[in-house]
N, C-alpha and C positions, 0 to 999 in steps of 0.2 A: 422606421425607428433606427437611429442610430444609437450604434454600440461601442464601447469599452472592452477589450475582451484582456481579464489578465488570467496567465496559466501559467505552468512550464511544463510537465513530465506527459507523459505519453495518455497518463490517462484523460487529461480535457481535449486531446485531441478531436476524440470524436463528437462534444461539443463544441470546438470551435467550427466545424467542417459544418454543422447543422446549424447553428446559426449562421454561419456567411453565407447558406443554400436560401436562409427563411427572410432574413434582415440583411441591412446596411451596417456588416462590420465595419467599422472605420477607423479603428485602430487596434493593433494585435500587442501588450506588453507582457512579455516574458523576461525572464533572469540572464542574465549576461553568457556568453560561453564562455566553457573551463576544460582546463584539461582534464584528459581524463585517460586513463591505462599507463602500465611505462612509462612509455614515450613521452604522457604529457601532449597529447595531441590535443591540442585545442575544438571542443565539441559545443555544435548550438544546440540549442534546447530541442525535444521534437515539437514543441509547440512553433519554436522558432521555422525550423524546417516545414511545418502546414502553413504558416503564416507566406513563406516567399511563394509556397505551389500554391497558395490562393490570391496574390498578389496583392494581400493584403500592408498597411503599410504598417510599419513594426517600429519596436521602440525596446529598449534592452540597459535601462537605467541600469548602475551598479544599486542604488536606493531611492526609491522611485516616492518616498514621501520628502528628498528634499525638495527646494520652494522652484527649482529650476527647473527640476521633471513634472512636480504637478501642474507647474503652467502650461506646460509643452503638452501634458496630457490632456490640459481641461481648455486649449485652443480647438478643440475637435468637438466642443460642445456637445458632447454626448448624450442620447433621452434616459439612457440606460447604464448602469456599467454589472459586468458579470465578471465572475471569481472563479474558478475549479483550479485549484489544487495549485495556485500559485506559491507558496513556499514561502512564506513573507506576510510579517502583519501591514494590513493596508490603514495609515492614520485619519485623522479626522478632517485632514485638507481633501484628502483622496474620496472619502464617505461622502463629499458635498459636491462632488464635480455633476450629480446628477439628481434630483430632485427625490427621487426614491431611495436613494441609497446606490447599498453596491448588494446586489442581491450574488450569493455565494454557496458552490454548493460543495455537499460534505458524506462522504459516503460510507454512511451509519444511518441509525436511527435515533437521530438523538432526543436526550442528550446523550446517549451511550456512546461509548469511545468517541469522545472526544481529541482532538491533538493528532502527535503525526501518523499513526499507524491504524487506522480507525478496521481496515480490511482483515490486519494482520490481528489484531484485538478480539472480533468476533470468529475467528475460527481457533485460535488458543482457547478461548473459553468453550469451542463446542457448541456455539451457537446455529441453533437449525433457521434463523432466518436474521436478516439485514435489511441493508433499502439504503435512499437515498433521500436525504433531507435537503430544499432550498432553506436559508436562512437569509436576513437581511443581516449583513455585516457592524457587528458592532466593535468597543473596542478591545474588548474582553474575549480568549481565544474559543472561535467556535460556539459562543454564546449568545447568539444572538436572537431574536422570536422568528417561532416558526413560520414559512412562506405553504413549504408544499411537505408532502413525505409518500414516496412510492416503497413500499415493501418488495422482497424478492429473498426467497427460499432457498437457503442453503442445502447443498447434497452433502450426505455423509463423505464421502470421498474428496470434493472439492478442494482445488487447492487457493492460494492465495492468487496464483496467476490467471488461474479462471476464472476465478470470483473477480478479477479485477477488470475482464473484460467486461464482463455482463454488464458489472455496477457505469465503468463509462459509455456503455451505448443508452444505458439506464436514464442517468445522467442528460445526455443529451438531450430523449425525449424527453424528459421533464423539464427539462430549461424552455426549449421551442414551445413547448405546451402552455408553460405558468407564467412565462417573461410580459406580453401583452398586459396580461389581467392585472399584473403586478405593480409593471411601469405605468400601469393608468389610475394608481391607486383602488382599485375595485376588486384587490386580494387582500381579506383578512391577515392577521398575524396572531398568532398563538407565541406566550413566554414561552420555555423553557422550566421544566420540573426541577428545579435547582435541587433538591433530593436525591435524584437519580441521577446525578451525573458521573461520569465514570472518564478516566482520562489514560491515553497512550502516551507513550514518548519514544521518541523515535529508533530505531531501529540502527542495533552496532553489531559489528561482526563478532566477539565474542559472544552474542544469543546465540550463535550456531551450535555450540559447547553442548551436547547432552549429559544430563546426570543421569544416570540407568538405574540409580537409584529409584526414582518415578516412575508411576505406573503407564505402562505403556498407551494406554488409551490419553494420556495428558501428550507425552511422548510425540504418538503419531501426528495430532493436533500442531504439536509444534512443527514437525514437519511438514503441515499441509500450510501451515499461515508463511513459514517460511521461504519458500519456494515464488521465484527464482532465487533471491537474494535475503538473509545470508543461506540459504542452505541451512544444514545442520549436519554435522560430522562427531565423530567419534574415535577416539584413539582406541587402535588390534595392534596393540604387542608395542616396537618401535616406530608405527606408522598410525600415523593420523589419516582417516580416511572419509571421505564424503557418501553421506549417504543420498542416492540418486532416486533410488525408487524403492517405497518402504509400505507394506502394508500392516494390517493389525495379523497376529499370531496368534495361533491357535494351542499354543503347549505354554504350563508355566515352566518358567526355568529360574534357574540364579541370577540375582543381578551381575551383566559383565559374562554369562555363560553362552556358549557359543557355540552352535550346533547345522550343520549341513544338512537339509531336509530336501529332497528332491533336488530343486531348480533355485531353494531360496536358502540363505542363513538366515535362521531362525538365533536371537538376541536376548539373553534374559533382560526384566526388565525388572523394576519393584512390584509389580504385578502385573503378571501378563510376558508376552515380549512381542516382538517387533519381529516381521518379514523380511525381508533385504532382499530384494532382486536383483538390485544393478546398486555399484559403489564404485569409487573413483578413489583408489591410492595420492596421498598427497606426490603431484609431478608427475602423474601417469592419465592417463585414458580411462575413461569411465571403464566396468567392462561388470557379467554378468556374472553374477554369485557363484555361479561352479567352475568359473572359471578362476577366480578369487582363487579359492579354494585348494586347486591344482598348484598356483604360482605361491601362494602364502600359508602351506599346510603349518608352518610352527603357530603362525597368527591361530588357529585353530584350538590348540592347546593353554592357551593364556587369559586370564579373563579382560576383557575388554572395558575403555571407560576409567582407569585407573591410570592416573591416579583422577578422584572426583573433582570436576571443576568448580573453580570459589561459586558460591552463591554469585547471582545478577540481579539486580535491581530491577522490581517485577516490573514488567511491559504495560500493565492497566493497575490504575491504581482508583 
């Protein structure tokens, strides 16, 4: 069977790796490189980069639905074409290059979190399970009838960087598994509960902003979807600082109250507070809460979190 494979970010990696193992990739299209840090150093995709160490051949349109890249793509007369996490709506010259579609997968259970943060959606909400959904690609974002859906169990603890490994080895097997049955037309399709649909948007660096207003169990959550990127930080006195490793608290305190317990600062929140193990001064080195502590006693005596930051336009809507 020949394939289509479009991606960019780290997470389809491990399906394109398991498809090139099972099938005839025969073309790898990802998004163009961009700078990226300072300097503006020009970076390719990591899809890019699996693409050259499989020797597969690549394709890096700036917009891969004009009439000049789907030609280029659909000369490869592909049986199949497959989707993870490509970044870009694929149009309906692209939906035909292969007789089943463009099978696309999406890692939720949808229709739940829909759109671009579907990972970071379910653990803000507190959700104790997720999964991965095949869909056949329609034009409509992430709405398309269902192929396949594998479930997988959140831990309490879980952050978004964990959970995002799991869901792309996930991912993979589910693709290598359902892609045959699919492309041969001998996989059902199930709509979509257009009821429950539930939708994310993407992810900006002021979400990192905490209100300490909030009860701390919304709080820690936020901190678990957030990780790596953006983080979430808090302003102690003149200094904004990043919170690196934060767990739930066991004392209530004031919102913005801020208290040295052992080895942790302990955080009021709106109910409850927050752990702090390790925190990173803006321009400084992460380093361990007693030792904060020792370098930032005034920060100690001020409440933190103040002044409140504006309302954000909620993440799932």
């Amino acid at each position: 069977m020949r394939i289509v494979f479009f991606g960019t970010p780290e997470f389809a990696v491990p399906s394109l790796h398991r498809l090139a193992r099972d099938f005839d990739v025969a073309l790898v299209v990802t998004r163009p490189d961009r700078p990226v840090g300072r300097g503006g150093r020009l970076t390719a995709p990591p899809v890019a980069d699996a693409a050259r160490e499989l020797d597969l051949d690549l394709f890096q349109p700036p917009n891969p639905n004009k009439p000049e890249a789907v030609t280029a793509i659909g000369s490869y007369e592909p049986d199949a074409v497959v989707c993870v996490a490509y970044g870009r709506l694929l149009g309906t010259s692209l939906r035909r290059l292969a007789p089943p579609g463009i099978l696309n997968a999406h890692p939720s259970i949808l229709p739940a979190y829909r759109g671009a943060s579907p990972i970071q959606g379910a653990l803000l909400d507190g959700a104790s399970e997720t999964g991965v959904t095949l869909i056949r690609l329609v034009r409509a974002l992430d709405a398309g009838p269902i192929v396949a859906v594998e479930r997988a169990r959140i831990d309490p603890d879980e952050t978004a960087a964990d959970l995002h490994a799991r869901l792309a080895d996930l991912t993979a097997d589910l693709l290598t598994g359902v892609l045959p049955a699919w492309a041969a037309g001998e996989r059902s399709e199930t709509p979509q509960d257009e009821s429950k649909v539930s939708l994310t948007r993407p992810l900006e660096r002021k979400d990192a902003d905490l209100d300490l207003r909030q009860p701390a169990l919304e709080l820690y959550n936020r901190w678990r979807a957030f990780q790596p990127w953006p983080g979430v930080r808090v302003r102690a006195g003149d200094k904004i600082c990043g919170l690196t490793d934060v767990r739930p608290g066991n004392q209530q305190l004031e919102p913005g109250q801020v208290r040295l317990c052992d080895d942790a600062l302990l955080l009021g929140c709106g109910d409850g507070s927050l752990s702090i193990r390790t925190l990173q001064p803006a321009g400084r080195k992460r380093m361990e809460a007693a030792a904060f502590a020792r370098g930032y006693q005034r920060a100690l005596h001020v409440p933190w979190g103040h002044p409140y930051p504006e309302a954000r336009p909620p993440l799932i809507e």
